[in-house]
N, C-alpha and C positions, 0 to 999 in steps of 0.2 A: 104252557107246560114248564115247571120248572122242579129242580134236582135239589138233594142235598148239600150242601156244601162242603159238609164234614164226610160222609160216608157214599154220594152220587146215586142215593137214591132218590127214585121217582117219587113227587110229591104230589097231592092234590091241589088246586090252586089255590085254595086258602087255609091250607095247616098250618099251623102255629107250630109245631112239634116233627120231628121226621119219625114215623112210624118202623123205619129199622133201626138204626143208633139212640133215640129219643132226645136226641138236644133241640134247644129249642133253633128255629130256624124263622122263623118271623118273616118281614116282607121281603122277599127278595125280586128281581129284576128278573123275566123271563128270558129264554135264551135267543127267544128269536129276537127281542129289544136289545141285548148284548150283540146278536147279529149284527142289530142294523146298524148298534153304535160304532162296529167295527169297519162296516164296510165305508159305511162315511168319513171314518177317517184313514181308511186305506185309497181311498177317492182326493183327499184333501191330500195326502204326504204323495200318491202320485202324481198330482197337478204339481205339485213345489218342484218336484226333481225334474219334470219335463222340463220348467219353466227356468230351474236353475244354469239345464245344459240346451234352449234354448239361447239362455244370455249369453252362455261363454261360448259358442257356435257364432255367433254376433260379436261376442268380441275379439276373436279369435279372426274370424271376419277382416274388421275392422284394421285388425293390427298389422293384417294381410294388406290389404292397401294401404295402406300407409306405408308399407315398408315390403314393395315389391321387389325383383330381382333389380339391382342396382344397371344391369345391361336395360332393362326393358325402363327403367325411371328417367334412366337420362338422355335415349335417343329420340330424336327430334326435340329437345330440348334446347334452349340458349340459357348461360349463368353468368351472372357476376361472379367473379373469382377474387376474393379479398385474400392476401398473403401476408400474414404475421409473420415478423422473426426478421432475423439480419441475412442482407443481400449486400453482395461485395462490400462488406464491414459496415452497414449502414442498417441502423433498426429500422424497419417500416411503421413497425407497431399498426398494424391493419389497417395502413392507408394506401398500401399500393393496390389497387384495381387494374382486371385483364377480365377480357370478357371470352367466352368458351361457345361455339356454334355444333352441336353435334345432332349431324344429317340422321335422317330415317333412316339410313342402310344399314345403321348402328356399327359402321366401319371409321368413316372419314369423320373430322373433326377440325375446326376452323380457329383459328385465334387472333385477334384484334386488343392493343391496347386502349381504340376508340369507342367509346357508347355510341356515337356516331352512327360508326361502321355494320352495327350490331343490328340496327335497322334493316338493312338489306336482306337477310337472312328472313327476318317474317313478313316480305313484299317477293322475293324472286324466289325460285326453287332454288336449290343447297347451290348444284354446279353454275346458274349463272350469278349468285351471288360469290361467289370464290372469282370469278371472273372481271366483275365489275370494280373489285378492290382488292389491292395488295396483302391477302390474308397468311397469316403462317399457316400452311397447307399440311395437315399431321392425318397419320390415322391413331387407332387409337384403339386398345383391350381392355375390358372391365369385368372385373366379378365383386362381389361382394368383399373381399378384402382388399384388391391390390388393381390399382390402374395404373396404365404403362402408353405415354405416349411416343410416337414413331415418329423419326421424321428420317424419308428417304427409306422408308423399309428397317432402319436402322432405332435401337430403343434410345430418347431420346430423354425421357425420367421417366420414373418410377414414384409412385407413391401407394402406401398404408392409407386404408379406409378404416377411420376411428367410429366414425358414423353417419348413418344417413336413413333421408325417409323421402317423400315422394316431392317435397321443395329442398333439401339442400343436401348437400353432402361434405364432411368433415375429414380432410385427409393432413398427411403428415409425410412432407416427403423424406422418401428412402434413398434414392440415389437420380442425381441428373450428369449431363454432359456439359453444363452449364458452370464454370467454376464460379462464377457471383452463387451459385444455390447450392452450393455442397454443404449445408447445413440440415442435419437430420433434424434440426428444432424448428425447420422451417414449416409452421400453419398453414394451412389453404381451406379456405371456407367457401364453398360454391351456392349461391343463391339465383333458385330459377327467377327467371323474370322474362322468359318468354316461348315462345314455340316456334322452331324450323316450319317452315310455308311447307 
């Protein structure tokens, strides 16, 4: 069945002419082949959009892990800790290395200037590795912008979180008890390299 185009009237399927307006009206496309060309690509433009918000459901995802809560990335975690910047008047320019142990409990936190030492940590559980070597014994608070370690229950430094994802983390200290580190230019660059037993 197909219609006028100029005036919507009903036509016979092979008029040449529309029998109420009289213009000519020639071969035109019936309405149900107009139907179906529509629903095919009502069919196609809704596959795209699933598939659009799909992807970003995925990369949305994605970006999720990579970049969890910064408490949950670094507990049970061990880092290399590389520190740029001047310490008691002396540039390091990112060759001084300390290495970082932080226990499951996402409380306590160990420190070692030895690679060595750092061993212990993924052979013994947290407390008898604290035991077995002379560790700087801290606890230690994290959120996503600001970590703050303790030593004696007492805040020990502070540092600004510039950036981080699920292997390193990027800070800037803010303030310590440390007078060689009272420099607010001073870098720290945390590089995982391994995991508390």
């Amino acid at each position: 069945m197909k219609f006028c185009k100029y005036c919507g009237a009903q036509l016979e399927s092979n008029s040449q002419f529309c029998p109420n307006c009289g213009r000519k009206v020639g071969h035109q496309p019936s309405q149900k082949l107009k139907s179906h060309s529509m629903t095919k690509q009502r069919k196609l433009l809704t596959g795209i959009g699933i598939l659009i918000i799909v992807f970003a459901l995925a990369g949305f995802g994605w970006w999720k892990y990579q970049h969890p809560s910064l408490q949950k990335a670094v507990t049970g975690s061990i880092y290399q800790c590389t520190i740029s910047g001047e310490i008691g008047g002396k540039d390091t320019d990112g060759t001084m290395n300390t290495y970082l142990a932080f226990a499951n409990d996402g409380h306590h936190l160990a420190g070692t200037v030895k690679k060595k030492d750092i061993k212990q940590f993924e052979t013994y559980d947290f407390d008898t590795a604290l035991h077995k070597i002379d560790y700087d014994k801290l606890t230690y608070s994290i959120n996503n912008k600001e970590f703050t370690m303790y030593d004696d229950n007492s805040v020990d430094s502070k540092f600004n979180i510039v950036k981080y994802n699920r292997s390193s983390v990027q800070a800037r200290l803010k303030s310590s008890n440390d007078s060689d580190f009272n420099d607010d230019k001073l870098q720290f660059k945390l590089t995982k390299i391994g995991e508390v037993k």
